[in-house]
VEXVEX-250924 format. One record per residue: residue in three letters; x, y, z of N, C-alpha, C, O in turn. Coordinates in steps of 0.05 Angstrom, whole numbers, plus 5000, padded with zeros to 4 digits. Layout:
ALAXYZXYZXYZXYZ
...
END
This chain:
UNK902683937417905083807428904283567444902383567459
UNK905783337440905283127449907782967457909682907444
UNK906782887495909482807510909282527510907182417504
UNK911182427515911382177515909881957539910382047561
UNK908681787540908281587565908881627588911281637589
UNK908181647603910181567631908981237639906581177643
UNK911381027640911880857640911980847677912381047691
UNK911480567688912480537715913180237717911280087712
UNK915280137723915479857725916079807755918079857768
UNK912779647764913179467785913479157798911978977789
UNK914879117814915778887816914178777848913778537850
UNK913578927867912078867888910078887894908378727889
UNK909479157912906879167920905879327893903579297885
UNK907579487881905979707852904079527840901879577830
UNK906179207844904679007817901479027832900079147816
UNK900178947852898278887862896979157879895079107895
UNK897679397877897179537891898779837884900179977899
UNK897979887848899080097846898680407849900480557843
UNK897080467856895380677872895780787855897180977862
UNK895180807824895381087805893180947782892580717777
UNK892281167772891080987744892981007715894681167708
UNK891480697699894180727680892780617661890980477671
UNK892880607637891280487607892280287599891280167580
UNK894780197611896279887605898079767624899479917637
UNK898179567627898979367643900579197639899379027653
UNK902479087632904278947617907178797631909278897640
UNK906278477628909178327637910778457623910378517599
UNK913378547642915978547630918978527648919378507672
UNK920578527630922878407646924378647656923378857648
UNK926778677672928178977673931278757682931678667705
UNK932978707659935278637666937478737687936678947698
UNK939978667696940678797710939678787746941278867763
UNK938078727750936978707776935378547786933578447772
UNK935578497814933878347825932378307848933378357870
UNK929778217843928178257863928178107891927277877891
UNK928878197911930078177935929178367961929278607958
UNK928478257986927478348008930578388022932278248034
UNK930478598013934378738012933079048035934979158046
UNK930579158041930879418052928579378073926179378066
UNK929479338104928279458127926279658117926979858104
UNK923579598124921379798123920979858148920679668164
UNK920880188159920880178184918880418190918580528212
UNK916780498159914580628160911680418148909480458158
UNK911880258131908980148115909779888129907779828140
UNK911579718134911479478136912879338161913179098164
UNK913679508175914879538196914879838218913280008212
UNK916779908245916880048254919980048262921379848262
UNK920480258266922680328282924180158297926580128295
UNK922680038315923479988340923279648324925179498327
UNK920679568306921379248296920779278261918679288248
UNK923779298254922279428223921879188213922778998226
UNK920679128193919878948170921778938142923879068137
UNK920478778127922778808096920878798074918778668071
UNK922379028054920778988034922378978012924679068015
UNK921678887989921778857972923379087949922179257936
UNK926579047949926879287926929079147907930278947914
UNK929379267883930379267862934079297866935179517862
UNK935879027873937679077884939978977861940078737855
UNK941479127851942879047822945278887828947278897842
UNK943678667803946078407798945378427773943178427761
UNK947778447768949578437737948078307718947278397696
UNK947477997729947577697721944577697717943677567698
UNK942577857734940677787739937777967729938078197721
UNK935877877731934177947717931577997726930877807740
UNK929478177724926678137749924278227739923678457730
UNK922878007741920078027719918078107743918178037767
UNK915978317725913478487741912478597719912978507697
UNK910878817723909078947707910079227701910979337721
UNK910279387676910379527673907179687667905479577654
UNK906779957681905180037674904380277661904880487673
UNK903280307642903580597625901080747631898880697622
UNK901881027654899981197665898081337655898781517638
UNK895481317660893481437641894681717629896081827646
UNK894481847607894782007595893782287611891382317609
UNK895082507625894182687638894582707663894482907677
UNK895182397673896182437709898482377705898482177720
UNK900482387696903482337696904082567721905782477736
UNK903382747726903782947742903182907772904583007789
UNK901182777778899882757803900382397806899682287827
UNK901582257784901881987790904782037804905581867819
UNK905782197800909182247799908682327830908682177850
UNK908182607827907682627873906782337881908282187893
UNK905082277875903081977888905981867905906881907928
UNK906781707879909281457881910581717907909881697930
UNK912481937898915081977904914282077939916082137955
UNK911682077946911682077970910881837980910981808004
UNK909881597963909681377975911981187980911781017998
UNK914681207961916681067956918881207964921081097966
UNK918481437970920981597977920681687996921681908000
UNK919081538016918681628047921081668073920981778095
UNK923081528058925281498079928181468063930381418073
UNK927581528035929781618012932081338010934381308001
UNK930081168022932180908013931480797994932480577994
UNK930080847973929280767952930581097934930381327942
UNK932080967903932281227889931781227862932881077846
UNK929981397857928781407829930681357804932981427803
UNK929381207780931781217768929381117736927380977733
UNK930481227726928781117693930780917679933081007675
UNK930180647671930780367663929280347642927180467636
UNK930580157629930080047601928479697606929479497614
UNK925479757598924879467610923279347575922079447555
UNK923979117582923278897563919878837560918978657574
UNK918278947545914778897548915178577536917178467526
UNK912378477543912578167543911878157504912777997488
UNK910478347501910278337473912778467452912778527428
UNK914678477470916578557448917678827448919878857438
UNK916079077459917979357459919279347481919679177497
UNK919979597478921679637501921579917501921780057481
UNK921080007530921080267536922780317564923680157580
UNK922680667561923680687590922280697609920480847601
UNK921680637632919880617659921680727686923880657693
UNK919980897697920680967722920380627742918980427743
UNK923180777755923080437777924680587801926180777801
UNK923980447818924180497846926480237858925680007861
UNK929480327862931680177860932980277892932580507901
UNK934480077907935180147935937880207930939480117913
UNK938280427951940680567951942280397972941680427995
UNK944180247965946880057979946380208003945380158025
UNK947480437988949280528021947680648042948780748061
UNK944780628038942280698056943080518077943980288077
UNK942180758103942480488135939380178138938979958149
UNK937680408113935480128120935979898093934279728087
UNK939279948075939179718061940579398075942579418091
UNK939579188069940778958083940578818072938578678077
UNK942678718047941978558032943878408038945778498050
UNK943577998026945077938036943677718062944577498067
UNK941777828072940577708093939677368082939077318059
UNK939677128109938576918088936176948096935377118112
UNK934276698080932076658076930976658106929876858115
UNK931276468117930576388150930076718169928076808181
UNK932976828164932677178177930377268164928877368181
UNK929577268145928477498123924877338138922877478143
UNK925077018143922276978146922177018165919877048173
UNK924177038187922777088210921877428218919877478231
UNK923677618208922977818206920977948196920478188200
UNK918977748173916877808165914177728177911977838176
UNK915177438190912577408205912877578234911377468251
UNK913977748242913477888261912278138259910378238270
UNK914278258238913078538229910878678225909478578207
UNK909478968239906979058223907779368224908979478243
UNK906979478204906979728203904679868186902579788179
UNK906080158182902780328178901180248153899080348145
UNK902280068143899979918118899779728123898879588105
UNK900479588150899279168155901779038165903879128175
UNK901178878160902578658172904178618146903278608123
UNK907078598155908878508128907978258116908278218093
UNK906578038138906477748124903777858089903577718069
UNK902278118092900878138076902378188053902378048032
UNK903678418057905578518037907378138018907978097995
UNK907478008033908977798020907277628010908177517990
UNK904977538017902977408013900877447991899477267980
UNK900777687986899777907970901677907942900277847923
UNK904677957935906777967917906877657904906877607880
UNK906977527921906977187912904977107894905077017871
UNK902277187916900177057895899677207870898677107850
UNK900777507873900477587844902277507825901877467801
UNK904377497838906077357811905277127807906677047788
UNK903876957814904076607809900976697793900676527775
UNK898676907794897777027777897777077751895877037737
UNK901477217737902677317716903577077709904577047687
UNK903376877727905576597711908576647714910176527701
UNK909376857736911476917748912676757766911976797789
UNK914776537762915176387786918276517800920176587785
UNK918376527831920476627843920776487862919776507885
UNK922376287854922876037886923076177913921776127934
UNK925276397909925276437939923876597953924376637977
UNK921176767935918576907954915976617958914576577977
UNK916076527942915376167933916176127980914776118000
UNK918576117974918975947999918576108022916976018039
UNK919876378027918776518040915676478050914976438073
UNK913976488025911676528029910776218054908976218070
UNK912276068048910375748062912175818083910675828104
UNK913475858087916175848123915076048129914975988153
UNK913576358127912376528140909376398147908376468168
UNK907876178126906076108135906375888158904375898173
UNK907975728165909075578176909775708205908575608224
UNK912075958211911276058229909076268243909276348266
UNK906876328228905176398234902376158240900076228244
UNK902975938239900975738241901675648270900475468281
END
């Protein structure tokens, strides 16, 4: 008997920091949504008292969000699955959901993705650019300093040949207030 893939499509830190092993790696698109510093992190990238923002999968119709899909080595689908769902579902503002994503070569499969729940108190989307940089160059939490988390997502996408003006700009106005 033989199960199918387990697929994961990441768009942030997964892209550059997916803590699972996987036998493929692959640009792809996931219509429907977009990638946006839409959710207060107030455990990895922030705290409580000064949370940070990260990066989630916030659905527009219109819109569209290129990252990596990755297909999990054969045999840890099981222990890749705990990994993520206590790393991403630490505070249940993120909610699991299997999507249909576009591979750069042409298939298309389904992939687990990690999508923010609206009506969560740490979603805030909506915020402008200026809020979003200043809240990042202040922030640190139990995995760093948020400016890493953004600094880190950028250069990997400009990596994939991924261009995103507005982590693009973010990225120089967080360097700008941190200089």
């Amino acid at each position: 008997m033989t199960s199918e893939p387990l697929w994961v499509f990441g768009y942030g830190s997964l892209m550059w920091n997916p803590g699972f092993h996987w036998d493929e790696g692959v640009p792809a698109t996931l219509p429907g949504f977009a990638r946006t510093f839409c959710m207060r992190s107030i455990h990895h990238r922030g705290t409580e008292e000064n949370p940070g923002l990260v990066l989630a999968l916030d659905p527009a119709p219109d819109a569209s969000c290129r990252g990596l899909a990755f297909r999990v080595r054969a045999g840890e689908e099981g222990a890749t699955l705990m990994s993520l769902r206590e790393r991403e579902l630490i505070s249940s503002a993120y909610v699991e959901e299997t999507l249909r994503v576009t591979l750069a070569d042409g298939r298309e499969v389904d992939a687990l993705a990690y999508v923010v729940d609206t009506a969560h108190v740490q979603y805030c989307g909506g915020l402008d650019l200026e809020t979003q940089a200043q809240i990042i160059a202040a922030a640190v939490g139990g995995r760093g300093p948020n400016t890493e988390y953004l600094w880190n997502t950028v250069a990997h996408l400009r990596e994939l040949g991924i261009e995103d003006a507005e982590l693009v700009w973010l990225s120089d106005r967080v360097t700008t207030l941190r200089t």
